[in-house]
C-alpha positions in Angstrom: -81.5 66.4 -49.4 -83.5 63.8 -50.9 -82.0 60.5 -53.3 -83.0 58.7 -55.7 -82.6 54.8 -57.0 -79.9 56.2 -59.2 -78.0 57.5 -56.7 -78.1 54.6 -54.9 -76.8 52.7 -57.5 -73.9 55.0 -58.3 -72.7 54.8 -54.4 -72.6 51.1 -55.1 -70.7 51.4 -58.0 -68.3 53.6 -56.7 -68.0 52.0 -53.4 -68.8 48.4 -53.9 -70.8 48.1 -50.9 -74.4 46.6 -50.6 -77.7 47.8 -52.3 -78.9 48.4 -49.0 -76.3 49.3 -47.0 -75.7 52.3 -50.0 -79.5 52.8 -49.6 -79.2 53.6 -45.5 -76.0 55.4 -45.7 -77.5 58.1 -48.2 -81.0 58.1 -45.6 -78.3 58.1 -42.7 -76.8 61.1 -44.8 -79.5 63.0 -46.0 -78.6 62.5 -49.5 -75.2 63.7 -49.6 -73.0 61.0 -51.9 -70.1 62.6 -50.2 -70.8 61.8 -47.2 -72.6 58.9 -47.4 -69.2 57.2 -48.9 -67.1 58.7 -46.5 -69.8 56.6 -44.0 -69.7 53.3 -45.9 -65.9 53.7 -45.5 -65.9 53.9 -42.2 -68.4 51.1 -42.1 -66.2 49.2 -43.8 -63.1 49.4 -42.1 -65.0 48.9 -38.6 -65.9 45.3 -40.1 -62.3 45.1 -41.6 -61.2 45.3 -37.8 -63.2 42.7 -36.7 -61.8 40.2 -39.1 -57.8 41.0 -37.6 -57.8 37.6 -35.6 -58.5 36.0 -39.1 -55.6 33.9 -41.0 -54.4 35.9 -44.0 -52.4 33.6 -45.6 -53.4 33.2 -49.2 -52.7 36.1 -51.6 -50.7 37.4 -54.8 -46.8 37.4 -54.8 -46.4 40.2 -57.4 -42.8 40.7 -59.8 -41.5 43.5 -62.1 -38.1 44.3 -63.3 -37.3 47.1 -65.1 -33.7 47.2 -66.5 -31.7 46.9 -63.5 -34.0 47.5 -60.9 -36.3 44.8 -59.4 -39.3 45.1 -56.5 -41.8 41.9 -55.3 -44.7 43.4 -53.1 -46.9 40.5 -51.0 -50.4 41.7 -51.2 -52.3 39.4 -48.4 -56.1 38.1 -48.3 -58.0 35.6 -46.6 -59.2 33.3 -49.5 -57.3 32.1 -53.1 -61.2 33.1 -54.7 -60.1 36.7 -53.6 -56.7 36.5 -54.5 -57.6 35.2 -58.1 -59.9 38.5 -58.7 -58.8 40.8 -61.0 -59.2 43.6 -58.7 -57.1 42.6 -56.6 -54.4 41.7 -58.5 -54.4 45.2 -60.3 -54.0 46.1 -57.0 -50.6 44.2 -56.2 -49.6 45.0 -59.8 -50.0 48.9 -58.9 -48.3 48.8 -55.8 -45.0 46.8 -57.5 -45.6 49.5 -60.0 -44.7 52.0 -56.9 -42.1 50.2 -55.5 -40.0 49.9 -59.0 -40.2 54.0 -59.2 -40.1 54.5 -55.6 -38.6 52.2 -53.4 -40.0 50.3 -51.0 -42.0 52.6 -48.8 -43.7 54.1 -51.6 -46.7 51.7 -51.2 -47.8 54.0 -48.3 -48.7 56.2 -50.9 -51.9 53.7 -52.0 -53.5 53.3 -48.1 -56.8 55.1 -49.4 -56.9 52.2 -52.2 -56.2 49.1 -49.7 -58.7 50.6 -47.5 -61.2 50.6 -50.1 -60.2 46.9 -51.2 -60.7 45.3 -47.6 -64.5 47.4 -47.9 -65.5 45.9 -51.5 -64.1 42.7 -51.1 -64.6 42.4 -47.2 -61.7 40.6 -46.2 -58.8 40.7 -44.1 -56.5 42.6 -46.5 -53.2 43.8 -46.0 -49.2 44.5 -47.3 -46.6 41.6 -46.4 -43.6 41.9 -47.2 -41.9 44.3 -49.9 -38.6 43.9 -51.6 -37.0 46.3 -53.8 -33.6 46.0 -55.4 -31.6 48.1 -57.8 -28.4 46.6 -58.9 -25.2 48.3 -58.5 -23.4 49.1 -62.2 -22.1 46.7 -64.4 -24.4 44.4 -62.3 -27.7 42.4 -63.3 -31.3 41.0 -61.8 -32.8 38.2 -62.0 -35.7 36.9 -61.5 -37.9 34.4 -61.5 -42.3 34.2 -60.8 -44.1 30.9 -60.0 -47.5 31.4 -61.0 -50.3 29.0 -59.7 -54.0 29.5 -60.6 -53.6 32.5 -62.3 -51.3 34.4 -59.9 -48.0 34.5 -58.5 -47.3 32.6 -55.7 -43.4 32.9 -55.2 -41.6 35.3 -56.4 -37.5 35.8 -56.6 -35.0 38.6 -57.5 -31.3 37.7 -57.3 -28.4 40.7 -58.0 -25.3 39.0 -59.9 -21.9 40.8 -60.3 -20.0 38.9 -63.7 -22.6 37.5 -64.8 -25.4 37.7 -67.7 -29.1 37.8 -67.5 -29.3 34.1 -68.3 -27.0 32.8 -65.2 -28.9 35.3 -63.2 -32.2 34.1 -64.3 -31.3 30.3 -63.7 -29.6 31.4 -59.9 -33.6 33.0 -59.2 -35.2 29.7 -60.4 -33.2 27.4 -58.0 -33.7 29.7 -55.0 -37.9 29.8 -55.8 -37.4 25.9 -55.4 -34.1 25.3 -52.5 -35.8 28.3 -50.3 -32.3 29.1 -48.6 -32.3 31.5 -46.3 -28.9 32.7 -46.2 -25.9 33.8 -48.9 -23.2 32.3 -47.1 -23.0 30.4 -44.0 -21.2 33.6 -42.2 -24.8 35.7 -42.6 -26.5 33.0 -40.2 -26.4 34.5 -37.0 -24.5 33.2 -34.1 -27.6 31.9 -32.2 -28.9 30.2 -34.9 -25.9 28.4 -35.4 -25.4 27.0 -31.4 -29.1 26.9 -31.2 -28.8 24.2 -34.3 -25.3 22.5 -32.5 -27.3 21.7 -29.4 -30.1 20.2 -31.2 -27.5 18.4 -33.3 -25.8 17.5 -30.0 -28.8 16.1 -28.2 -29.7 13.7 -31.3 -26.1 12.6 -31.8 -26.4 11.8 -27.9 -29.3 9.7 -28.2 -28.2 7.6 -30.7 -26.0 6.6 -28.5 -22.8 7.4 -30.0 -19.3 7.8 -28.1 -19.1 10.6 -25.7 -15.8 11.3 -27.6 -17.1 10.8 -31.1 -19.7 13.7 -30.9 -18.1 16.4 -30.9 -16.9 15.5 -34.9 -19.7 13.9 -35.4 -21.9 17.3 -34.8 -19.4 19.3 -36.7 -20.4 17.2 -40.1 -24.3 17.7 -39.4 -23.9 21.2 -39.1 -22.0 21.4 -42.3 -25.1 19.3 -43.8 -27.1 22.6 -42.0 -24.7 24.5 -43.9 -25.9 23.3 -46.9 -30.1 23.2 -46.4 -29.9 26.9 -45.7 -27.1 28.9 -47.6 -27.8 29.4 -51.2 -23.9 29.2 -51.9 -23.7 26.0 -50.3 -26.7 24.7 -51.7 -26.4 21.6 -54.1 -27.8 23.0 -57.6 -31.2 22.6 -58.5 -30.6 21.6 -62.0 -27.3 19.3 -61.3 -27.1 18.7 -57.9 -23.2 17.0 -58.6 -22.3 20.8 -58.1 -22.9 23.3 -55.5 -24.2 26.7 -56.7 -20.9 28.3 -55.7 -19.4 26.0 -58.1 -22.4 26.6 -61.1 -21.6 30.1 -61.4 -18.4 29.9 -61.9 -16.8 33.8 -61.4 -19.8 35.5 -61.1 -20.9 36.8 -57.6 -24.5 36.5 -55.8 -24.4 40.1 -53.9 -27.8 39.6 -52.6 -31.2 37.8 -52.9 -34.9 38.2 -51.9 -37.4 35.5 -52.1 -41.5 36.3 -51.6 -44.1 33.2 -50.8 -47.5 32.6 -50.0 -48.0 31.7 -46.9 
């Protein structure tokens, strides 16, 4: 089967792969388009592999809400120029798109796509992490998107049980920026805790404080722990006089989920 220029140009534009490399596929595949894609796919994704030792870390941190459901999908690349393309952040907005009527393992459903993506815009592209919430009833999300060069960058979703969307909104802007880990200081598991006592230990020791003085004096660094990594215990961003437990009042966090670049 023979090929024209034309056709050469349509698998380009269709594929997004090279003039040339187009050109040999379709020789490679005696003029069948079909074909010669399915090739340049393969192509592709063998050159994909070779770029897995490769740092991923830059990317788009995408956010929707819809009513009382909430999803973030991380969509990873290699470079902020990438990241900053339109394609791919119609990507990442499809795939939150997914997750919002789906769940959280509906993004399997756009593999084909994110193969295609790593081919056109050869990079290391893949799926970090996925969060999708829908609030129980009576209950609200919030949510909060910091955008940086065009794209977002951190992205946070909060649940909030007696409370309106304006509390919840202002609970998701302190966690973007205080980064806790933890709800309360009984989610952190129990080797975190003794792992962070020993340290505290050892620096207390080396201070050279009383033998008998350290065991009290640990016990009030690990409450200052306490309070780095649980949001409840977490002075509030916006008055720091108060801890969050104390901003909202009533209301109850049930859960968070907080997405960053790298």
């Amino acid at each position: 089967m023979s090929f024209t220029a034309q056709d050469v140009k349509a698998l380009r534009d269709s594929t997004g792969a090279g003039m040339m490399d187009c050109k040999k596929a379709l020789e490679e595949t005696a003029g069948d388009m079909d074909a010669a894609k399915q090739l340049l796919r393969e192509k592709g994704l063998a050159a994909s592999a070779k770029r897995d030792d490769r740092d991923n870390n830059q990317g788009v941190v995408a956010i929707k809400v819809d009513g009382t459901v909430g999803a973030i999908v991380l969509l990873k690349s290699e470079t902020d120029f990438v990241a900053g393309s339109d394609q791919f952040k119609a990507e990442a907005a499809a795939l939150v798109d997914l997750v919002i009527a789906g769940g959280a393992d509906a993004v399997a459903q756009r593999a084909a796509e994110l193969d295609e993506l790593r081919i056109t815009l050869k990079e290391k592209i893949e799926l970090g992490e996925v969060v999708h919430m829908a609030a129980a009833d009576g209950n609200v999300i919030g949510h909060y998107e910091h955008v940086q060069g065009g794209r977002g960058v951190n992205g946070v979703l909060v649940e909030v049980a007696g409370g309106d969307d304006e509390l919840a909104h202002d609970v998701a802007v302190h966690i973007a920026f205080a980064r806790p880990k933890y709800l309360t200081r009984d989610e952190v598991p129990a080797d975190v805790v003794e792992a962070e006592r020993k340290t505290l230990e050892a620096i207390t020791l080396n201070e050279g404080k009383p033998e008998q003085a350290v065991p009290k004096i640990v016990e009030g660094r690990l409450n200052g722990f306490f309070k780095d990594v649980c949001l409840l215990e977490q002075p509030y961003a916006k008055d720091d006089k108060q801890s969050v437990k104390q901003f909202i009042g009533s209301a109850e966090i049930i859960r968070f989920g907080q997405v960053e670049i790298g």
